[in-house]
N, C-alpha and C positions, 0 to 999 in steps of 0.2 A: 347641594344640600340646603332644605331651606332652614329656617335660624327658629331657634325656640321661642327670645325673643330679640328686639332689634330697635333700639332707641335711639332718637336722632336730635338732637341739637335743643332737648327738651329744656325749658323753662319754667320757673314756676315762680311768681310773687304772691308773697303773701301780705299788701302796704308795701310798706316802702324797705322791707326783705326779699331779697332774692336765694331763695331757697335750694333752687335748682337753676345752671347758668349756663348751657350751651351743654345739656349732659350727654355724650351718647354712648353705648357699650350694645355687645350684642351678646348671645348666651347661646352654644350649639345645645342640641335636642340628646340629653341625659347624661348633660354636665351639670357640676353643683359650683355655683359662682355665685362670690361674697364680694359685696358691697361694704367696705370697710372706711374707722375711721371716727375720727372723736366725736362725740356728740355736738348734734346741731349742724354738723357737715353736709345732710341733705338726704341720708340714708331712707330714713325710715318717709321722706316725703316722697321719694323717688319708689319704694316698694306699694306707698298707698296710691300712687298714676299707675303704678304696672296690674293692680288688681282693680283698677277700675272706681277705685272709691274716691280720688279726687282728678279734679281734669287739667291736665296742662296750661298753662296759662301759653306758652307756643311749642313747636317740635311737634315730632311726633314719634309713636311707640305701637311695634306691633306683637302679639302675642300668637305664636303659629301661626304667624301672614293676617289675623284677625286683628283690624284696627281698635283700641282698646278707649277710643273714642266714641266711634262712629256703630262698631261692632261690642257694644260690652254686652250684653246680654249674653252673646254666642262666648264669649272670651269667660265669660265667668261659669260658664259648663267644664270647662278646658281644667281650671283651677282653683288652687284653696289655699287660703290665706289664713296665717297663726300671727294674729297683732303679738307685739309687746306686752301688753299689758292684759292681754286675754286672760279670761278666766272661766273655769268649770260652775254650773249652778250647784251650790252648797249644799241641799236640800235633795240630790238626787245622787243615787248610786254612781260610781264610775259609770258600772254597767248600762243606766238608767240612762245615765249621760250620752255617751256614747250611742245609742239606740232612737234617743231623739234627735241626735245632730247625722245620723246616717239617714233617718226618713227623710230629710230635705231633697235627697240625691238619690234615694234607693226604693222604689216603691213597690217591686214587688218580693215579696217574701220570702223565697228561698236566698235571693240576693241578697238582703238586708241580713238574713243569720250570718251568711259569708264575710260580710265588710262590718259584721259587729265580731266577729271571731277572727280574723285579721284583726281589726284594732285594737283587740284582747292579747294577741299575739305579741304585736308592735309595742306598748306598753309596759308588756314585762310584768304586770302589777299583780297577774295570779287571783289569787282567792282576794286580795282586796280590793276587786273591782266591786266587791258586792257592799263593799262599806261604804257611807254616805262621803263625798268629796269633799263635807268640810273637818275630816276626820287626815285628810290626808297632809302631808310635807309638800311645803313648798315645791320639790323637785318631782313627787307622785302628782303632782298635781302636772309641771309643766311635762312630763312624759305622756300624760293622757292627753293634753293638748295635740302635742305632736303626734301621738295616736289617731288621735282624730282629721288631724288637717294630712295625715298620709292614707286613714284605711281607703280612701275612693279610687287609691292609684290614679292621682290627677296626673293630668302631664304635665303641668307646672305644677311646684309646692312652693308658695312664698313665706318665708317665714321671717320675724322679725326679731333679731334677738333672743332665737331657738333654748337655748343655756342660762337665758340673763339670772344673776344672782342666786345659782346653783355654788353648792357646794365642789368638791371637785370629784367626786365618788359619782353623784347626779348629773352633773355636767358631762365625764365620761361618757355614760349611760347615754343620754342625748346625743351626744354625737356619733354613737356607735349607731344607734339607731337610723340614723338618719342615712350615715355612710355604706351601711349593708342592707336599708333599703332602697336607696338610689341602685345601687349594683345589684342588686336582685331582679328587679322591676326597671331599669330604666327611666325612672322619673328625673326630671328636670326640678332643679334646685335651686333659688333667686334667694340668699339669704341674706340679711344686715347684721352683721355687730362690731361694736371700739374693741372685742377683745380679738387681737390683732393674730396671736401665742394661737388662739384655739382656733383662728378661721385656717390659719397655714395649717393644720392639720387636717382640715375636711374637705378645702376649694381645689376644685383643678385649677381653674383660675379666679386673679381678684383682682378688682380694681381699686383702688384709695383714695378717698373724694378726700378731699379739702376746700370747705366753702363754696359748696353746691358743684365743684367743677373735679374731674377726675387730677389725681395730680402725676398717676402711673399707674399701669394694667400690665396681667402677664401673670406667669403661673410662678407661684411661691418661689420656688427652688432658681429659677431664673432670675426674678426680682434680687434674691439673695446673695446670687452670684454677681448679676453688672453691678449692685451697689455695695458692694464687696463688705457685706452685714451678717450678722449671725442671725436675726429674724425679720420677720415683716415689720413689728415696731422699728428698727430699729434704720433699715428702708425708709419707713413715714417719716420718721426724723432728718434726713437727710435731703430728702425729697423736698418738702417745703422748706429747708432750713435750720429745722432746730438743733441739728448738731454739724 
């Protein structure tokens, strides 16, 4: 079976930071696998090599066997990336929104209705798709996000900090979405966040960087059990030491 994706001995300086140190992990095809782990650890550098926006300083990383170097053009059809820090344009409807980030990908028209009514679905947001986005909550806002980096049914979904600073009503909602659209559709799942509590509820498996370097991989309930912890924080702690 070949790997969704497959990361080998990646590096990354940034000066005289070494950001990423020998990283490698592999991800099977319509699994959801989190990148966990305090900020600054290496997550969100390691998610922006796998989508192509920054280049390895050595290693190497492939995406459906598409080297993510050499191949990114082909590699960035494959997948869809939800930054951190993304944001919807202010001044246009959900709907409006969402209909401009589908033409990128969807040009002709009966497809484009599809993957704007999918991402209407996905959303959850109803009649207030038609209100302008800077009308919306923090959490309406990051649900249309994730709307959008899901309607194309990529086969990769990279998402970075899916939930950050959702309330927990919102945050549910997020990870529900995400969880019963991987299982519905089969999409492949590459996600980053520190909140350690909510990634053991979504990942099949996760790895825990510490300082650019994995410090243990495996699936939650496993990790739980050899390090004989009630949660994954509690794993990381032990793991590098702090308890």
């Amino acid at each position: 079976m070949s790997l969704a994706v497959e990361a080998k001995a990646l590096v990354k300086q940034f000066g005289n930071i070494r950001a990423l140190d020998e990283l490698s992990f592999y991800i099977k095809p319509g699994e959801i696998f989190g990148l966990i782990g305090p900020n600054g650890a290496g997550k969100t550098t390691a998610l922006r090599i796998v989508s192509t926006l920054l280049l390895p300083t050595s290693g190497t990383i492939t995406v459906f066997n598409l080297d993510v170097v050499n191949q990114a053009a082909e590699v960035r059809k494959h997948i869809s990336y939800l930054p951190e820090e993304a944001g919807a344009y202010r001044n246009l409807s959900g709907l409006e929104y969402l209909e401009f980030m589908a033409k990128f990908n969807t040009k002709n028209a009966s497809e484009l209705e599809k993957v704007i009514n999918e991402a209407a679905q996905i959303s959850g947001l109803a009649d207030r798709l038609k209100d302008k986005a800077k009308t919306y909550s923090k959490g309406m806002k990051r649900r249309l996000l994730v709307a959008r980096a899901l309607m194309t049914r990529p086969k990769l979904a990279v998402l970075d900090e899916p939930a950050s600073g959702l309330d927990v009503l919102h945050a549910y909602h997020v990870r529900e979405i995400i969880k019963s659209y991987v299982k519905e559709h089969g999409v492949t799942v590459l996600l980053s966040s520190h909140n350690m509590l909510e990634v053991e509820y979504l990942c099949d498996r996760v790895a825990l960087l510490n300082k650019g370097k994995i410090a243990v991989e495996g699936k939650p309930n496993e990790l739980k059990q050899k390090y004989k912890s009630e949660n994954l924080e509690e794993v990381f702690a032990k793991v590098v030491g702090y308890a």
